[in-house]
TITORTI-813481 format. One record per residue (C-alpha): residue in three letters; y, z, x. Coordinates in steps of 0.25 Angstrom, whole numbers. Layout:
+------+-------+-------+-------+
: resn :     v :     w :     u :
+------+-------+-------+-------+
:  ALA :     Y :     Z :     X :
...
+------+-------+-------+-------+
END
This chain:
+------+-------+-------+-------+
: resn :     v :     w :     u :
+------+-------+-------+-------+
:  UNK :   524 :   377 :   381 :
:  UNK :   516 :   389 :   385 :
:  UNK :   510 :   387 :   400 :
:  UNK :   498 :   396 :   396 :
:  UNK :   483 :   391 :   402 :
:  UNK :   471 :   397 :   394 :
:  UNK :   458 :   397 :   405 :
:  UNK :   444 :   399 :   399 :
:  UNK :   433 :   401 :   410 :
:  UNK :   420 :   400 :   407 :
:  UNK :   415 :   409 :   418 :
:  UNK :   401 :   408 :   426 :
:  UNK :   393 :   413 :   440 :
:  UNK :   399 :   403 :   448 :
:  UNK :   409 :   394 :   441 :
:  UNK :   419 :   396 :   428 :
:  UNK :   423 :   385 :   421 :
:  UNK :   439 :   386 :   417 :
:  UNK :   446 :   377 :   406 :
:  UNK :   461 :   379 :   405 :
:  UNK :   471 :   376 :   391 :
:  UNK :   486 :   376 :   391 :
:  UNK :   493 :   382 :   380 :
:  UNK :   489 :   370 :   371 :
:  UNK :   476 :   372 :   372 :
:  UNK :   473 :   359 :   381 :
:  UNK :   465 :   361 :   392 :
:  UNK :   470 :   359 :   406 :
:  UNK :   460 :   361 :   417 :
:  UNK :   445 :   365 :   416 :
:  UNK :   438 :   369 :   430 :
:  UNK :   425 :   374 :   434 :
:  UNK :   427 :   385 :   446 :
:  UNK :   421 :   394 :   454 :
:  UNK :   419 :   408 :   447 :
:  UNK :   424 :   415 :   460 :
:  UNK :   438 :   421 :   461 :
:  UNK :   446 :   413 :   471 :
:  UNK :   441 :   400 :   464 :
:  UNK :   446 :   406 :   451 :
:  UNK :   458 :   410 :   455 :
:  UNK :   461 :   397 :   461 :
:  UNK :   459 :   389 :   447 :
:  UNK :   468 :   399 :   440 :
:  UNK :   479 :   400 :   450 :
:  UNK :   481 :   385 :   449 :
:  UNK :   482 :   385 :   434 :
:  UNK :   497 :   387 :   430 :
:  UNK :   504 :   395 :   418 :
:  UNK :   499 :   407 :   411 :
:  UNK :   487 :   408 :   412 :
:  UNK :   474 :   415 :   402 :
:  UNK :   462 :   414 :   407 :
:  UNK :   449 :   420 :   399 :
:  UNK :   434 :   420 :   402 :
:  UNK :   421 :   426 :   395 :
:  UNK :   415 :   439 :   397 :
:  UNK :   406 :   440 :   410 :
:  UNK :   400 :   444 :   423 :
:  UNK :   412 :   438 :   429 :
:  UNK :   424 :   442 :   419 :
:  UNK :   428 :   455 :   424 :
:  UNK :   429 :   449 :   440 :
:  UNK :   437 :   436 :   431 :
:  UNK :   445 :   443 :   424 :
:  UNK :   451 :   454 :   436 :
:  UNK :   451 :   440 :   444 :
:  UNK :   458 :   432 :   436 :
:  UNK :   470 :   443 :   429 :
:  UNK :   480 :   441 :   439 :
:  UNK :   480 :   427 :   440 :
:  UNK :   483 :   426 :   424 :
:  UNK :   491 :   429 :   412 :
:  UNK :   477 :   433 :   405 :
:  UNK :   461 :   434 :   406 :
:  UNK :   453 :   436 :   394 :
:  UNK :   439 :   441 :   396 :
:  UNK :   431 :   435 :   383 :
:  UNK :   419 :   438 :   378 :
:  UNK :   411 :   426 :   376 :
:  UNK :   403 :   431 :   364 :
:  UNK :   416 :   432 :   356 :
:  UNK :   420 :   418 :   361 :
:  UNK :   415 :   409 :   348 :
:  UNK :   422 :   397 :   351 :
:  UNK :   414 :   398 :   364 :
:  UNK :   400 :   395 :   356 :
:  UNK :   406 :   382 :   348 :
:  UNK :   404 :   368 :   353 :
:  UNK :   398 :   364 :   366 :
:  UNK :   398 :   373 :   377 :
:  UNK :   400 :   372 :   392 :
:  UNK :   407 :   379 :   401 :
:  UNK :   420 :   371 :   402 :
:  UNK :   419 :   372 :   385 :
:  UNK :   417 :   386 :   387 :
:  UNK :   429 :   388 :   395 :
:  UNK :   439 :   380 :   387 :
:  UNK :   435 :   387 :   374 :
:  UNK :   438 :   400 :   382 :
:  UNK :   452 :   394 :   386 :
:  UNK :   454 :   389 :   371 :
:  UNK :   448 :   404 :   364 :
:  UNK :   461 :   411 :   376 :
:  UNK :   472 :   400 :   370 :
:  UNK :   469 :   404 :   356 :
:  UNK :   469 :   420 :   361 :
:  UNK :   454 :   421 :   354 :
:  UNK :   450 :   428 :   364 :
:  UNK :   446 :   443 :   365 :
:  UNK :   447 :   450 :   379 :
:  UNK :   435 :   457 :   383 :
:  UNK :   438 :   461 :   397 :
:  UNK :   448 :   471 :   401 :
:  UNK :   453 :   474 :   414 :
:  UNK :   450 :   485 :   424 :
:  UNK :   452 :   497 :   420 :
:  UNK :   445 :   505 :   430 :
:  UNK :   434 :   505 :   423 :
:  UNK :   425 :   494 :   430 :
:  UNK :   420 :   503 :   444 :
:  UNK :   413 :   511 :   431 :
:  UNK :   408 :   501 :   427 :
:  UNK :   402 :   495 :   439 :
:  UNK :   396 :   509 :   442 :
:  UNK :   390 :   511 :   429 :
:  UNK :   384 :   496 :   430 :
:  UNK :   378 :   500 :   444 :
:  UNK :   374 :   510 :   439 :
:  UNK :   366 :   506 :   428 :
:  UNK :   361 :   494 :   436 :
:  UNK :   355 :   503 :   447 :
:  UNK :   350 :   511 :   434 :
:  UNK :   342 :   500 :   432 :
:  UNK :   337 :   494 :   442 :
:  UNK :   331 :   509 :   447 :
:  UNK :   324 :   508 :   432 :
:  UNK :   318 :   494 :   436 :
:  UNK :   314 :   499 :   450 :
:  UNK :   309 :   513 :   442 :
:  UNK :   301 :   503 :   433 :
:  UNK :   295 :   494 :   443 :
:  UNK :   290 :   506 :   451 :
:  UNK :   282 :   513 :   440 :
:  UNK :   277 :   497 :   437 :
:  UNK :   272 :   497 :   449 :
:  UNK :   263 :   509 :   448 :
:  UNK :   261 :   506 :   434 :
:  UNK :   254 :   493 :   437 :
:  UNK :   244 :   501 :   446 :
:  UNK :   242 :   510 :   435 :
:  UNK :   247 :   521 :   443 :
:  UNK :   255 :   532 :   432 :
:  UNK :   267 :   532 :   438 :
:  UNK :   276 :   542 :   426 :
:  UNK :   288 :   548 :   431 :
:  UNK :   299 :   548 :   441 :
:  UNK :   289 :   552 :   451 :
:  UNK :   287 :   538 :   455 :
:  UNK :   300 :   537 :   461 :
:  UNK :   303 :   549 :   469 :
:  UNK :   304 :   546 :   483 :
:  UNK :   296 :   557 :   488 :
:  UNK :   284 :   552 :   480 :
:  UNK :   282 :   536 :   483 :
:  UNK :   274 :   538 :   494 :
:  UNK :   261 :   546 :   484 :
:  UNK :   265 :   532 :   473 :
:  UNK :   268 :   523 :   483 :
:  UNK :   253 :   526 :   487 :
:  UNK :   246 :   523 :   475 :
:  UNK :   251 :   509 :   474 :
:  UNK :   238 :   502 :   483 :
:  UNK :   243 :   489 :   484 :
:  UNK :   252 :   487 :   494 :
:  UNK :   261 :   476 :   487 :
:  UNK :   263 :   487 :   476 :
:  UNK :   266 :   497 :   484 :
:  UNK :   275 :   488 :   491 :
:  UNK :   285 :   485 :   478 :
:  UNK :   284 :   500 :   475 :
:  UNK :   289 :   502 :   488 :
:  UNK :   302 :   493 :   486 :
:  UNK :   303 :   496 :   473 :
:  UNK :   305 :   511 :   476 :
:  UNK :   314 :   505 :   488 :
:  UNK :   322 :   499 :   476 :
:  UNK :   322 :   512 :   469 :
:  UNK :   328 :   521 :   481 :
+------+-------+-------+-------+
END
């Protein structure tokens, strides 16, 4: 008899719901735990045998699936639309979580996570990057709203220049407006 342990976790914001199968197919254990590392760690290290762990594609995946790969004989990273079994019957998460267990026995499971490759300090610059990209385009946009609802033309990157808000700053008269121009060029800089 195989001492393989299959563990689906439905994964959320502040608890993950696991169900664990043997090798049969019978489930052992179900627990609700704290999606924070040291809680998960404790729930996997007193699970005995080989275990196989397998999750849903998510904010927290990546973190879960670097957490959790040296603590096991396998993770799997799925993704959740490919997961039909998932959208039959009732669903909950503790359904949720044993269909993910039962979809790893039966290897139906396509991996869509791979490890590090060196890749991921890229990727969070590229992603800082395009969200500091948009959040000046929103600031950008406000600004020119701002005079755009006094009727003042406001066409071009003039606006913005440093050296000119003082002369646009001035042709806002109410000082409430002038106040949010003012932080918002705060936010800007």
């Amino acid at each position: 008899m195989s001492n393989a342990k299959y563990i689906g976790l439905d994964v959320h914001q502040a608890t993950t719901v696991a169900a664990v199968l043997d090798a049969s197919g019978k489930l052992v254990m179900e627990a609700i735990v704290e999606t924070k590392a040291a809680t998960i760690l404790d729930f996997i290290e007193g699970i005995r045998g080989e275990l196989n762990v397998t999750l849903e594609e998510g904010t927290c995946a990546a973190w879960l699936h670097d957490l959790l790969e040296p603590h096991v004989h396998r993770v799997v990273v799925c993704d959740p639309r490919k997961n039909a079994l998932l959208k039959q019957g009732n669903k909950s998460d503790k359904v949720d979580a044993r269909k993910l267990a039962e979809l790893l026995r039966a290897d139906l499971l396509s991996p869509v996570y791979h490890r590090e490759t060196g890749v991921r300090a890229l990727q969070e610059a590229a992603h800082s990057y395009l969200t500091l990209t948009q959040d000046a385009t929103r600031v950008m946009n406000r600004i020119k709203a701002v005079y755009r609802g006094r009727g003042i033309a406001c066409a071009g990157q003039k606006v913005y220049a440093t050296r000119h808000r003082s002369e646009w700053l001035e042709k806002l008269s109410e000082p409430g407006r002038r106040r949010r121009a003012e932080r918002l060029y705060e936010q800007l800089d």
